[in-house]
MARMAR-262847 format. One record per residue (C-alpha): residue in one letter; y, x, z negated; residue number from 1. Coordinates in steps of 0.001 Angstrom, whole numbers, plus 500000, padded with zeros to 6 digits. Layout:
% residues N
{"a" {Y X Z} NUM}
...
% end
This chain:
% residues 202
{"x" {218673 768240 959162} 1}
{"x" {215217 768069 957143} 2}
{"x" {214285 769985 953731} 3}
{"x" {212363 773022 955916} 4}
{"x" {209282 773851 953220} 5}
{"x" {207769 772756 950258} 6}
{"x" {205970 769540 948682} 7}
{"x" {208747 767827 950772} 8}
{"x" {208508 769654 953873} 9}
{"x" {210583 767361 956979} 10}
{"x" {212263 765315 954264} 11}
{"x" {215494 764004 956873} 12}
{"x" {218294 764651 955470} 13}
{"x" {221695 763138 956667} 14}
{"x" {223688 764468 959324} 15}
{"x" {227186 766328 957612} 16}
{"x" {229894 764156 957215} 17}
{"x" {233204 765719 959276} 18}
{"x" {234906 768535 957176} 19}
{"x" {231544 769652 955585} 20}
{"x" {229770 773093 956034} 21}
{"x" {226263 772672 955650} 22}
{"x" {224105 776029 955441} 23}
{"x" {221842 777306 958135} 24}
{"x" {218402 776875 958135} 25}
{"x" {218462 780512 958970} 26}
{"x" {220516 781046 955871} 27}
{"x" {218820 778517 953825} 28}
{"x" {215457 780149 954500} 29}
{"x" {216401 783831 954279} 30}
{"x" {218330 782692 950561} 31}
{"x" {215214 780985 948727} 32}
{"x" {212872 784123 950302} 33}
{"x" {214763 786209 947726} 34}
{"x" {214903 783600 945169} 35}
{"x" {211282 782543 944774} 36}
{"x" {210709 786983 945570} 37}
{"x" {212532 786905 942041} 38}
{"x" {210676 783830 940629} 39}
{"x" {214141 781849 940215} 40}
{"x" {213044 778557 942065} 41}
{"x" {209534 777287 939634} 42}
{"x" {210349 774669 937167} 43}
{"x" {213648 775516 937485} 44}
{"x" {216800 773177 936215} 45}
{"x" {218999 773633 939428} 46}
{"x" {222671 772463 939622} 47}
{"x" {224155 772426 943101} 48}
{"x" {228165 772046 943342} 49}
{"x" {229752 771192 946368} 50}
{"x" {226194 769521 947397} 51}
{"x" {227472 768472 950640} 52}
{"x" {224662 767021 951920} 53}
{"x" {221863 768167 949451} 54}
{"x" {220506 770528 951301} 55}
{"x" {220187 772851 949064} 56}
{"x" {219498 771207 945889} 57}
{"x" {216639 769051 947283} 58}
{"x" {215076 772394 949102} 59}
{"x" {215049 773618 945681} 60}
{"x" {212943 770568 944270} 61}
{"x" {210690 770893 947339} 62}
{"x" {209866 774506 946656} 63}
{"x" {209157 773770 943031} 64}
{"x" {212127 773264 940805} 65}
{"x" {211816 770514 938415} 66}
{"x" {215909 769127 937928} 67}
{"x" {218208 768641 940266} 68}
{"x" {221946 767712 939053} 69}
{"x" {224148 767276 942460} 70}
{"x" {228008 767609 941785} 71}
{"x" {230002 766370 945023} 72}
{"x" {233810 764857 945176} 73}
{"x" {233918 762996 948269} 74}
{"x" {232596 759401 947880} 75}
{"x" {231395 759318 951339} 76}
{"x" {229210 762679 950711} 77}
{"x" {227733 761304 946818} 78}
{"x" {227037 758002 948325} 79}
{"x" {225037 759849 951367} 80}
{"x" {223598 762010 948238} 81}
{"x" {222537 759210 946153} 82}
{"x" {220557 757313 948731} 83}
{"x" {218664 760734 949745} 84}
{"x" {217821 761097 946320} 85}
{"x" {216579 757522 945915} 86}
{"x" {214331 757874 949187} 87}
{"x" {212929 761269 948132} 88}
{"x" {211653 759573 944789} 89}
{"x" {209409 757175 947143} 90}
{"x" {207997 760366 948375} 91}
{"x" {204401 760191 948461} 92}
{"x" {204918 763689 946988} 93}
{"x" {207516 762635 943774} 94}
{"x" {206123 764045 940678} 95}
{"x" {207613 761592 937960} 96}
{"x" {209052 764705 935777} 97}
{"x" {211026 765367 938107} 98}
{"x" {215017 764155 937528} 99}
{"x" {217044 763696 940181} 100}
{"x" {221085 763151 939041} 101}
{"x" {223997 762904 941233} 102}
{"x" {227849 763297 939878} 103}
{"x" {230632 762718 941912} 104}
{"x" {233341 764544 940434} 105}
{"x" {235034 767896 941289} 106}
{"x" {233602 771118 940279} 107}
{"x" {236328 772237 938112} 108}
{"x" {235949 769056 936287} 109}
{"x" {232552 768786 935794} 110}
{"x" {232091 772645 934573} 111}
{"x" {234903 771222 931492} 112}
{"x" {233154 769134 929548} 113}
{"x" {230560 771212 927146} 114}
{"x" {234384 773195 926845} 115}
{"x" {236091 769772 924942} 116}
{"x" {232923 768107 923330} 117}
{"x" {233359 765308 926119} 118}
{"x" {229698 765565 928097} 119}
{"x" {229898 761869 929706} 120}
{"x" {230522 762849 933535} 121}
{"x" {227999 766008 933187} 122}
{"x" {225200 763578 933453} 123}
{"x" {221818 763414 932142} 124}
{"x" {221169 766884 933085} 125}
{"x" {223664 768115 931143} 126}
{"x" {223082 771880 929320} 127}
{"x" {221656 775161 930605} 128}
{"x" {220746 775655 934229} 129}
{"x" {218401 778389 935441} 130}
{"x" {219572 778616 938895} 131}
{"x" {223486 777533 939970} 132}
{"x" {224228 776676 943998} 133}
{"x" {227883 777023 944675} 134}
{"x" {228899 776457 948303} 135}
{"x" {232716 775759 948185} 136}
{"x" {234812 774956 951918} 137}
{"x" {235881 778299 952713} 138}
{"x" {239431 777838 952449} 139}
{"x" {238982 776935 948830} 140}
{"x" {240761 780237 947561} 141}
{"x" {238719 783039 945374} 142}
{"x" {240174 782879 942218} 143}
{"x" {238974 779220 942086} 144}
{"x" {235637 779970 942707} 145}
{"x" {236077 782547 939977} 146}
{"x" {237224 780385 937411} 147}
{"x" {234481 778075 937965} 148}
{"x" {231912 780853 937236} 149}
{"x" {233825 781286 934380} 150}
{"x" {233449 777889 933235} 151}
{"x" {229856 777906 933974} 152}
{"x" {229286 780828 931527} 153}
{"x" {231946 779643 928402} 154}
{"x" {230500 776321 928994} 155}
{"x" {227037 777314 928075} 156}
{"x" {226006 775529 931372} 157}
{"x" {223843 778610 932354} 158}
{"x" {222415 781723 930240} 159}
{"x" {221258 784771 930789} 160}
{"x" {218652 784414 933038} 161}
{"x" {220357 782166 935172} 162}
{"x" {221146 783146 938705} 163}
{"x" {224039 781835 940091} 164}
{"x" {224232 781797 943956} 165}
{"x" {227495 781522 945805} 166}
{"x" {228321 781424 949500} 167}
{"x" {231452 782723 951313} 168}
{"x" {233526 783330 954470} 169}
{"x" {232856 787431 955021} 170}
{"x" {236799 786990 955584} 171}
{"x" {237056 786081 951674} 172}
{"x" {237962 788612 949020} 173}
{"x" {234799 789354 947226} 174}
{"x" {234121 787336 944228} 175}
{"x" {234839 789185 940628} 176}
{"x" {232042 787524 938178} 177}
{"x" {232768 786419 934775} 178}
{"x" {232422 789227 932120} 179}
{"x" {228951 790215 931326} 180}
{"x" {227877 788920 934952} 181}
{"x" {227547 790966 938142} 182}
{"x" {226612 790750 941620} 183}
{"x" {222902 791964 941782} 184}
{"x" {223152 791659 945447} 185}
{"x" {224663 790025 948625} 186}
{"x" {223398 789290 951858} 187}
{"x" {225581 788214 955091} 188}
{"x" {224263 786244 957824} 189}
{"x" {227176 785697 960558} 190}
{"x" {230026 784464 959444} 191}
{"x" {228624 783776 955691} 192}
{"x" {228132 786076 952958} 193}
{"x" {225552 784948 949980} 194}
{"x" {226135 786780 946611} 195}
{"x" {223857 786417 943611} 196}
{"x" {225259 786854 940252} 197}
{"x" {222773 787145 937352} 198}
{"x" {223686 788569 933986} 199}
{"x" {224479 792579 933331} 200}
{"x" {221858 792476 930306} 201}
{"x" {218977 791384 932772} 202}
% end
């Protein structure tokens, strides 16, 4: 796997661990087309849960974002994540403002703490993201997804013009956003379906 444009362009990235579902580079291609069509990806603070392998999150920083928090669970997977990041800072390429975090903790955890006043395991990129990467194991059952979105929004970890992207199984029941939120549109390539959620006042 490699990061397919951008300052970074052939970045390697890691191979997926067993029991991961990294996206296409079909998929990956055809999903930050419409993003950087909608000028979501520039200087943008990106947080990518279930990062997987990064994939996403560091295509992001290639094509122009400027913070990257990475939320994964698995030791195995952060560890992979955290060396990646380290090597793409070495990057003849690396623009020092750039920021680069990685937090291994589960999503439903890490969308709590803005919620209780506790912040510590949200990392230094802690507060409002502009663009949200969720790419949950299929199985992983809709109403959780949903009440992560949820989270995102009471937790003030995106606004308005956030866009939050989400990928499914076109087997799963189609995601209800959080109130005030809506699916602006959704795209499905094979077996995956991509929905993006942005605010109903945009």
């Amino acid at each position: 796997m490699h990061i397919i444009s951008g300052r970074f362009k052939g970045f390697p990235i890691p191979a997926a661990l067993r029991g991961t579902r990294p996206t296409t580079d079909r998929t990956k291609e055809a999903v930050f087309s419409h993003l950087e069509a909608i000028g979501a990806v520039e200087g943008a603070r990106v947080l990518d849960l279930y990062a997987g392998t990064g994939a996403l999150g560091f295509e992001a920083l290639s094509r122009g974002a400027n913070l990257l928090e990475s939320v994964e669970s698995s030791g195995r997977a952060a560890g992979l994540l955290s060396k990646s990041a380290a090597r793409l800072t070495h990057h003849p390429s690396w623009n020092p403002a750039m920021r680069i975090h990685v937090s291994r903790v589960k999503a439903e955890r890490f969308v709590r703490p803005l919620q209780t006043g506790n912040d510590a395991e949200s990392g230094p990129a802690a507060g409002t993201y502009d663009l949200v990467f969720m790419d949950p194991p299929y199985d992983l059952p809709t109403e959780d997804c949903q009440e992560i979105m949820a989270g995102l929004v009471k937790g003030g970890f995106v606004n308005h013009d956030s866009v939050i992207v989400l990928e499914r199984s076109g087997r799963s029941v189609l995601p209800v956003p959080p109130s005030g939120w809506a699916v602006s549109t959704s795209r499905s390539y094979g077996e995956t379906v991509v929905y993006y959620i942005e605010s109903a006042a945009v």
